[in-house]
Every structure is written in structure tokens, then in C-alpha cells.
C-alpha atoms as one frame of an Amber mdcrd trajectory, in Angstrom:
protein
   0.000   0.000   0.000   1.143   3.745  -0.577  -0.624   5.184   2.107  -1.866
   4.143   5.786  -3.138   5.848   8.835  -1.622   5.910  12.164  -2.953   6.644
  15.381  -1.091   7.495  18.494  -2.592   6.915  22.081  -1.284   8.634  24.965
   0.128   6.310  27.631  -1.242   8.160  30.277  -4.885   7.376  29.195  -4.201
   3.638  28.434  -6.567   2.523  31.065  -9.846   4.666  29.968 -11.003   2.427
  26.713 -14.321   4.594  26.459 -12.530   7.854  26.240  -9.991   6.358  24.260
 -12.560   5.028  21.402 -13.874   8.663  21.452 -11.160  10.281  21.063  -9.664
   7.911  18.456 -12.829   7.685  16.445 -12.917  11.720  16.102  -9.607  11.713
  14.894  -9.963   8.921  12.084 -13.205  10.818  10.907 -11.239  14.142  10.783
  -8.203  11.755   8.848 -10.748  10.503   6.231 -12.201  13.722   5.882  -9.212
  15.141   4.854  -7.632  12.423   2.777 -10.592  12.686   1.168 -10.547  16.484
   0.479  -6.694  15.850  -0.742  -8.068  13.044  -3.202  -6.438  10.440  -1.829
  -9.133   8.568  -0.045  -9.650   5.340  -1.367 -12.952   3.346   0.129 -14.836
   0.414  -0.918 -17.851  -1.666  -0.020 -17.752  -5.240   0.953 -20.308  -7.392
  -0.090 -21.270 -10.830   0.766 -23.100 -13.786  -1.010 -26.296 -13.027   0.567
 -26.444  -9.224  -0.238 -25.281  -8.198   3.167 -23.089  -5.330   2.534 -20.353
  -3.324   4.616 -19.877   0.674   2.887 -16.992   2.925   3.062 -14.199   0.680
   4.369 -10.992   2.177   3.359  -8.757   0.633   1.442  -5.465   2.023   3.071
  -4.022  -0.291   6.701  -4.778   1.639   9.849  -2.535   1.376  12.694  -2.989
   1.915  16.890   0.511   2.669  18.591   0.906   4.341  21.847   3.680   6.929
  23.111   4.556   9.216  25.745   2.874  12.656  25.593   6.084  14.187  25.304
   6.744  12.313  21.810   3.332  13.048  20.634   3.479  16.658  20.806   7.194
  16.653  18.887   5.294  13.742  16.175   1.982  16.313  15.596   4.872  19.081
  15.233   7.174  17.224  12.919   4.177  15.842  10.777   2.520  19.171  10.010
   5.902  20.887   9.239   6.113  18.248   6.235   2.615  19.012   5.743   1.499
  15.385   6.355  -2.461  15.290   6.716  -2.365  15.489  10.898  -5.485  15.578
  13.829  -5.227  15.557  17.706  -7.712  15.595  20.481  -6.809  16.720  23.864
  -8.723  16.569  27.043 -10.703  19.993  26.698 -12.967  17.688  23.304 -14.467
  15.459  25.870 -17.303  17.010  27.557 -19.752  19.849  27.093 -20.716  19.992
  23.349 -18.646  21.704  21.035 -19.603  25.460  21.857 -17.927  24.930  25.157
 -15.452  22.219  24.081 -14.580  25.030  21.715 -14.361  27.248  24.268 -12.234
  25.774  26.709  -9.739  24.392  24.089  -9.206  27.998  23.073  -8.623  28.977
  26.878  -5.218  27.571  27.494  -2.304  27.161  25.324  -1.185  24.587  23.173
   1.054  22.982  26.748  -1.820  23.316  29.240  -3.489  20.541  27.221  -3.239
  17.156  27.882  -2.688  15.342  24.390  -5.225  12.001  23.792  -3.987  10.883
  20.607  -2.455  12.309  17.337  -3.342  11.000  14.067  -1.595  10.916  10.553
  -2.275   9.853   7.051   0.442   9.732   4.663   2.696   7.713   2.463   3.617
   4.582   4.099   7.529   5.051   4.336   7.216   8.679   5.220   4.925   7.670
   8.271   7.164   4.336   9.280  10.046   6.529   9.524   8.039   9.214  11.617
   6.501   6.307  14.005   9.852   4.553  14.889   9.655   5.735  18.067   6.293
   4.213  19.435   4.964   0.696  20.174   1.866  -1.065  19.223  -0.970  -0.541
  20.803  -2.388  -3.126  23.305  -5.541  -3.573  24.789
């Protein structure tokens, strides 16, 4: 494959699955959205022999790693200075509704936040190289 996605989970919130499936789930939305803005989204729909049928899966392998919230920030920071299609969600997204998530996001810098997970969708050896540095993500 040419392309993949890649999603980085905090270590610190490896214990809070519900949160974490929130959090990742926004991000991979805001990744397809984008790949798909930029063209590159490739999705299909699975059939099977009784008519059943599965729409939208993408095409491209999608990958759960975790890291250290220090190496997350520097990984968002290195992947949008090569421009690599990038999301995040921090702890501010979680509660409220998005007037006030909004809100309280843009109330405190960029390290007051507490990072949940960074996501990135690129070509496959640019992201390997980027990724090095994190482990696979166990439940």
C-alpha cells in the first residue's frame, strides 16, 4: 500500500477504553475527511453472497501505537511541518458539546493541554520513519 493511517494513544490514558474510542474515532473521521478532500481517499464496499453489505471501508491499513505525551506533541509538530495530513484531540474535546469544548480548548495554550492521541495519514515510508519511536498498541 502507498498510504496508511496511524494513530497514536497517549500512555497516560491507556486505562480509559471509552474515552480512548472517542477520542480515536474523532480523529480517524477528521483523517478521512481530509484524505478525502486531498483526493487520496480510497474506500470500498464489501459485499457478501447473501447481499449483506459493509460501505466505506478504506482501502489504506490503519494502525494503533501508543507513546509518551512528550513524543506526541514533537510527532503532531514534525508531521505538520512536512505538511502530512495530521489531527489531535486533547482533554478539553471530551465534555460539554462543542460550543464549550470550543471554548475551553481555546482557553489555554497549546502545553496546558493534555494530548489524547495524534493522528496521521500519509505515504507509508514517510509515516514508518516518523513512528519509529512508538509501540503497538495493546488492549
Amino acid at each position: 500500500m502507498t498510504h496508511k493511517s496511524v494513530i497514536v494513544i497517549s500512555k497516560k490514558w491507556r486505562g480509559d477504553t471509552p474515552l480512548i474510542l472517542n477520542a480515536t474515532g474523532h480523529v480517524a473521521q477528521s483523517l478521512a475527511q481530509q484524505a478525502s478532500g486531498a483526493g487520496l481517499g480510497i474506500f470500498v464496499d464489501y459485499q457478501t453472497e447473501d447481499d449483506v453489505r459493509f460501505y466505506g471501508i478504506s482501502t489504506y491499513p490503519f494502525v494503533l501505537l501508543t507513546g509518551t505525551p512528550a513524543k506526541m506533541w514533537s510527532f503532531k509538530s514534525d508531521c505538520e511541518q512536512q505538511q502530512i495530513i495530521t489531527s489531535a484531540f486533547v482533554e478539553t474535546m471530551f465534555h460539554g458539546g462543542t460550543e464549550i469544548q470550543l471554548q475551553t480548548t481555546a482557553e489555554k495554550a497549546s502545553d496546558e493541554h493534555d494530548l489524547i492521541c495524534v493522528g496521521v495519514f500519509g505515504e507509508t515510508d514517510v509515516i514508518n520513519a516518523l513512528t519509529k519511536k512508538f509501540s503497538l498498541f495493546r488492549v
